[in-house]
N, C-alpha and C positions, 0 to 999 in steps of 0.2 A: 126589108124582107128579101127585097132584093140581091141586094150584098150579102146575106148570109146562105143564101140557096147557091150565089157563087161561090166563094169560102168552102162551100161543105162538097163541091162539083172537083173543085182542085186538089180540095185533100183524097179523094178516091180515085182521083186519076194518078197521083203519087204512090198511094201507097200501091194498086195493079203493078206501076213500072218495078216500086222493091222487089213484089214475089215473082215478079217475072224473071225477075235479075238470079232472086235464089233458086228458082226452077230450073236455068239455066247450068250456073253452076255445080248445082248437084246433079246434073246429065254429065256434063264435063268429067265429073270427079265419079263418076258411077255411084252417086249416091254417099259416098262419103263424106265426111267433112272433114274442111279443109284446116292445119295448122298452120298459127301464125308463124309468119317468117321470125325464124330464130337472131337475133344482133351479135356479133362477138363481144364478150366482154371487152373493156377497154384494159389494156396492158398494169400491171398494177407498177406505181410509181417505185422507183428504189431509194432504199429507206435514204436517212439525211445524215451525213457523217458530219462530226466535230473536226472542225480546221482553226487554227489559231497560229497566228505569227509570234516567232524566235528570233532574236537577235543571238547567236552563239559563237565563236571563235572554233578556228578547226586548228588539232593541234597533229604536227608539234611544229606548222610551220605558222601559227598564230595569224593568221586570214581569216579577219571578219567578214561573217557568212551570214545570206539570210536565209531563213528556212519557215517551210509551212509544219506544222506540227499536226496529222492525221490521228484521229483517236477511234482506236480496235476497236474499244471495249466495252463504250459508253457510245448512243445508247442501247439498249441490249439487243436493237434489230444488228447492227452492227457487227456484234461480237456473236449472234447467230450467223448471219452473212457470211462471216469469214471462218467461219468452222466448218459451214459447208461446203465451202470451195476449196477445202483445202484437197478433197478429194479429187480435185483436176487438177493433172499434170502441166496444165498451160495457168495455172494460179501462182505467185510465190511471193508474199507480201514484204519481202526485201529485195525485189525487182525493181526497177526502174519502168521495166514498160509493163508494169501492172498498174500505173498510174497513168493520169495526162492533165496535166492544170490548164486552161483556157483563158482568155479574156472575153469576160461579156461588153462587147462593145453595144453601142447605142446610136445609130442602128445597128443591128447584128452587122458582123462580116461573114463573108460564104469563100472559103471554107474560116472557123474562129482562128485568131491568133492564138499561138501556142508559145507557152513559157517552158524555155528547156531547163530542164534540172540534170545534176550529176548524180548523186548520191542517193539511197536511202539507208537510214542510219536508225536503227529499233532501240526504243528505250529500255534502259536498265540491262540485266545479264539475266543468262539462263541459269536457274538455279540449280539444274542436274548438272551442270558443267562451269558454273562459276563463270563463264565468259560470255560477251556478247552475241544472242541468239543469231545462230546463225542460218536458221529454216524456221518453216511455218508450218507444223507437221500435225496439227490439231494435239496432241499430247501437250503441246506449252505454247503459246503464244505471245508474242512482247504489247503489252498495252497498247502499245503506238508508235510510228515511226515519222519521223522528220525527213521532207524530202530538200536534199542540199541543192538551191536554185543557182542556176549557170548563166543568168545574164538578169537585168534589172527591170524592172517596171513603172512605172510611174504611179506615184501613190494614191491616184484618183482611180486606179484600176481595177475594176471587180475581176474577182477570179474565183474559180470555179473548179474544184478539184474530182476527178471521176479516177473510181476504182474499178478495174475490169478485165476481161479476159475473155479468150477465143473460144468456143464451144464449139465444133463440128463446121467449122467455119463464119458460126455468124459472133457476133460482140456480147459477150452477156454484162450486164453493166452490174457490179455489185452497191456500189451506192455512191452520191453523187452530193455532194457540197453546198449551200442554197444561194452560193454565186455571190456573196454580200462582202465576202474578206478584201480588205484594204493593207498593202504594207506599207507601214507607217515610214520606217526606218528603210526604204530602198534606197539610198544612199549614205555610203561611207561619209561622206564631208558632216563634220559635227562644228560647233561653235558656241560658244559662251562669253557672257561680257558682262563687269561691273560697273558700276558707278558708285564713287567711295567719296564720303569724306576723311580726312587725317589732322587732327588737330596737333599741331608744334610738331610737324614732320620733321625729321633733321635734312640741313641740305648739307653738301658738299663742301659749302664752303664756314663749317661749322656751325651756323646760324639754327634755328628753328623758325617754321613758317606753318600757319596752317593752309594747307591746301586743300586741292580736290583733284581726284585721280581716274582714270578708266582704262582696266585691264581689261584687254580682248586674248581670246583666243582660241585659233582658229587652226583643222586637221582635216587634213588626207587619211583615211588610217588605213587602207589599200591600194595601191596604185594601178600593181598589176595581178590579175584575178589566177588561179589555179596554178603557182608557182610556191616552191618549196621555202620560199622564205618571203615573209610580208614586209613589202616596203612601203614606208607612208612620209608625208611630210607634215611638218607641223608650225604654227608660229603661234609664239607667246609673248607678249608686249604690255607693259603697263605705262599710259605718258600720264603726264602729272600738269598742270599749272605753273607749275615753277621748274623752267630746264636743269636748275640746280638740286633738283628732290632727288637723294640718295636713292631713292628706290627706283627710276623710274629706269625704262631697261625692253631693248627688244631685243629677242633671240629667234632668229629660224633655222629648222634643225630639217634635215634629210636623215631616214633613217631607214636600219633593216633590223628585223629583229625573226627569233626562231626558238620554240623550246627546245630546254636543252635538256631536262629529263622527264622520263614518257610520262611517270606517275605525278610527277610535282609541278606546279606551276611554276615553272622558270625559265623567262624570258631574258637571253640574250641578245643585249644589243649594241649593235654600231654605230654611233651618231657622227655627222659632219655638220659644226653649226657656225653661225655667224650669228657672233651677239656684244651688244654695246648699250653706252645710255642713250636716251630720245636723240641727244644731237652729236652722238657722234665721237667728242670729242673722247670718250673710251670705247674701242671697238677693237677684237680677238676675234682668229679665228679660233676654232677649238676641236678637238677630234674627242670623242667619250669612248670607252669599251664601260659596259656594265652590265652586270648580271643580279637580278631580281628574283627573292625566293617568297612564295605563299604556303603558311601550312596546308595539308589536305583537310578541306572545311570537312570530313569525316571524324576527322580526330580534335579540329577545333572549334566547332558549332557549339560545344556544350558548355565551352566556357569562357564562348562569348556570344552566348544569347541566353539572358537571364533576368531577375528582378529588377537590375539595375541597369543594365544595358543591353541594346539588343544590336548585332550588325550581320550583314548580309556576308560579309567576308574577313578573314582575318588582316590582322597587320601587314601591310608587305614592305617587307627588309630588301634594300639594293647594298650593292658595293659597285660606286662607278672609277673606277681609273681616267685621268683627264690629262691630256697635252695641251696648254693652250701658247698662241703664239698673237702675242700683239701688239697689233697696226696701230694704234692711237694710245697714248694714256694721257688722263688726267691728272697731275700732280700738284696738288694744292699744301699749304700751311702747317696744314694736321696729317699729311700723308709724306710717304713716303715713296718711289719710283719701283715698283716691280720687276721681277726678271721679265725678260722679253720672249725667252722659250721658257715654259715653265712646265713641271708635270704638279698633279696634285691630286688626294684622292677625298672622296666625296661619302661616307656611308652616311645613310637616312632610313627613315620609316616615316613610312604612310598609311595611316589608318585613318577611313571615308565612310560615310552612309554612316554614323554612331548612334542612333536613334537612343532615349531617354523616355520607356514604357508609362512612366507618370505624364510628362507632360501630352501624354492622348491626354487623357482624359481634361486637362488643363483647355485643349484647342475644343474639345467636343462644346464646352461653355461658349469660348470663345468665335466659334463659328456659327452660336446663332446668334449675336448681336449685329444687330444693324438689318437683319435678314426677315422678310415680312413673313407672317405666320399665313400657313400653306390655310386655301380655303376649306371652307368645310367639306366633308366629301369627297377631297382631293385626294389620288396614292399618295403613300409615302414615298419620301424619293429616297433610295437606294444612300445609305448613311456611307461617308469617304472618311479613310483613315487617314487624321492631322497630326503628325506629331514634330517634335522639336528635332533638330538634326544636328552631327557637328563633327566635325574635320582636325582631327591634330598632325600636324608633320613636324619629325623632330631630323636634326642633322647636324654634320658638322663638316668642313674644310681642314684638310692639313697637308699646309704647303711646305714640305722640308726644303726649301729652294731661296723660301723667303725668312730670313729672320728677324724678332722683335727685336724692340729698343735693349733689351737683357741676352742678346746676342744667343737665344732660343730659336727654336723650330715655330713657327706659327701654327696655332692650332684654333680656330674660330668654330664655336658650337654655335646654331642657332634655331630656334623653332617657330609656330604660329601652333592658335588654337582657332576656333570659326566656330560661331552658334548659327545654326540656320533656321529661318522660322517659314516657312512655307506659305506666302501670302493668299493663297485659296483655305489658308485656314483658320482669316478672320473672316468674318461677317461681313464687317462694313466696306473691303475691298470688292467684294464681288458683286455686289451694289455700285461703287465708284469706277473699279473696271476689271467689269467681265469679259473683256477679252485676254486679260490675261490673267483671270482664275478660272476660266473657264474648262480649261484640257489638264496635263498631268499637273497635279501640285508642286512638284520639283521643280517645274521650267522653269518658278517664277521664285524667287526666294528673298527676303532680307538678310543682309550677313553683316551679323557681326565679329570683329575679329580683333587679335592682339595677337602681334609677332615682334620677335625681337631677331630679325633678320639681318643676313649678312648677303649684299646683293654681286652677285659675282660678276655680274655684267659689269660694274658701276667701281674696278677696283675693289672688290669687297668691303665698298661702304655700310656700316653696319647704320642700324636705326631701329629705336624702338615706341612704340606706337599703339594705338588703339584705331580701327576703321571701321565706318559705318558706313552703308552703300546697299544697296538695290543689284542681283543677281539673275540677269537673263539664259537661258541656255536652250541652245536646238539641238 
């Protein structure tokens, strides 16, 4: 009883102090009442733009570039954003300093790194004027622009791209990137390598052998950045098993090349190379001029992407001119001794990526065998296009320097054909190893192939052949 007579002592001494407290303040406020303190809303965030990396070549001095790809348009916060701004004189969404790409480091840095770019380059042309848009004028605007990056990053880099502009002096930020893009490709150095079988390879010294062979090969395709003409270096080498295999062959080449007309894909270039068999015992220098032409894919997309075949790009046709002077020959039983300054010209084609629209469906079977069936309840994962691939190079040698047994000009044709099957697009590989079906399906390839080649390095030992082998490329 006690304790409740206290209890009920404390609650009325509380509650006197509340209305004292209100009595108070309504003398303060003359009886009015008082409103709550108002919060500033928090800033609203700006919207999230589309950022995606480019690998593209910048012409006509053919300098592999990397580039972020900014999209206007999509999503539609976006492409309101930038209709509104166009109304400020300090906006111009083919500026350069209406951009700024960052690095999100970890821990932050104070002030961020900043990735300098040169360029911004707007997709597609303006249609009132047939040419490349050249303002932002709300009337027309370019879907998205490609900003051309001016120094490298390291591909574990997050970056971060903000769209903005000065307002009466303060920064209005129009919308900002969510900081997650990685360039994959920040480095020019590329590389590729097989490992082949060659059953009754021919060697040199007439015999057949079967062997095993590994082509590498390995490219600069830039040396120096923001110069009128791209110079890069390159080496390409196949050794063999047996130092007598007709084919086996290193060449390294220094070279410059530059387009040489505005509308067409055509790279002219200059080669300085040094090339011979694995030991040596043939070994030229060799100086190339050649000029390389691609149809405009406008005019040949239609008909070569089809039922039968589909490719990313047309055939491309060279004509190289070739001086070669050399240091070493091999002259064996079945050959003959070559001039020692010799010119000779080289025309070929190259047709790459040939993808075969039936065999999808062939790898769709194919890619789920070996592969456990996804739990119940599980997403779906995101289905990847497999399909068969394949490579034909055709060409030919004519040496009017050298003549055959029939006191003729020499004239050697030679070609190869390549099946590629994409080993992320069986089943049971990605299961046995997923590290390398893991990422793009092309790095990792089986190639099969039949050439009946003439190897320049090697005296133009010719040999023909079928190879089986495993295809790595970075």
């Amino acid at each position: 009883m006690k304790l409740i007579l206290r209890a009920g002592c404390y609650a009325l001494v509380l509650g006197l102090a509340a209305a004292s407290a209100v009595v108070a303040v309504a003398q303060s406020t003359g009886g009015k009442p008082v409103a709550a303190t108002a919060v500033p809303p928090a800033a609203a965030a700006p919207p999230t733009v589309t950022v995606t990396e480019r690998a593209l070549v910048r012409y006509p001095s053919l300098e592999p570039v990397d580039t972020i790809h900014v999209s206007l348009s999509n999503p539609v916060q976006i492409f309101d954003a930038v209709n509104q701004a166009v109304r400020n004189d300090n906006w111009n969404c083919l500026s350069p300093v209406s951009y700024k790409i960052t690095i999100l480091d970890s821990p932050a840095k104070t002030p961020p790194r900043v990735v300098e770019f040169r360029d911004v380059v707007p997709d597609g042309f303006d249609p009132r004027t047939g040419k490349l848009w050249a303002s932002c004028d709300g009337a027309g605007d370019p879907g998205g622009v490609s900003l051309f990056l001016n120094s490298q990053v390291k591909s574990t880099d997050l970056l971060q791209v903000t769209l903005y502009y000065s307002d009466g002096g303060q920064t209005k930020i129009l919308a900002q990137s969510d900081g997650k893009l990685k360039l994959t490709s920040t480095s020019q150095f590329t590389s590729s390598g097989t490992l082949q079988s060659t059953p009754g390879e021919a060697l040199t010294n007439g015999k057949t052998r079967d062997v095993g062979q590994m082509t590498l090969a390995l490219a600069e395709t830039n040396l120096f950045h923001n110069f009128p003409v791209n110079f890069y270096v390159k080496s390409t080498d196949l050794f063999s098993t047996d130092e007598k295999d007709s084919k086996s062959a290193f060449l390294g080449t220094f070279g410059a090349q530059r387009d040489l007309f505005p509308r067409v894909y055509s790279p002219l270039q200059l080669e300085e190379r040094i090339q011979g068999n694995q030991v040596a015992t043939n070994l030229s220098a060799v100086t190339s001029l050649s000029l390389s032409l691609l149809a405009p894919w406008s005019k040949s997309a239609p008909v070569f992407n089809n039922a039968v075949i589909t490719s990313p790009l047309a055939p491309q046709l060279a004509l190289a001119a070739i001086y070669t002077h050399r240091i070493n020959q091999l002259v064996t039983a079945k050959s003959s001794a070559l001039q020692v300054e010799e010119f000779s010209l080289d025309p070929s084609l190259t047709w790459s990526s040939i993808t075969v629209p039936v065999s999808c469906e062939v790898f769709k079977w194919l890619n789920k065998i070996g592969k456990p069936k996804p739990a119940a309840g599980a997403p779906a994962a995101s289905p990847t296009q497999y399909c068969m691939g394949s490579t034909i190079d055709l060409g030919a040698w004519y040496l009017p320097l050298d003549l055959t047994t029939a006191q003729t000009q020499r004239f050697e044709g030679y070609g190869d054909a390549s099946i590629l099957l994409p080993l992320a697009g069986f089943g049971m590989f990605s299961r046995l190893f997923p590290y390398l079906t893991s990422s793009d399906p092309t790095k990792t390839q089986i190639q099969i192939k039949y050439s009946d080649s003439v190897n320049a390095a090697n005296n133009y030992a010719r040999s023909r052949s079928w190879t089986f082998g495993f295809e790595a490329l970075k």
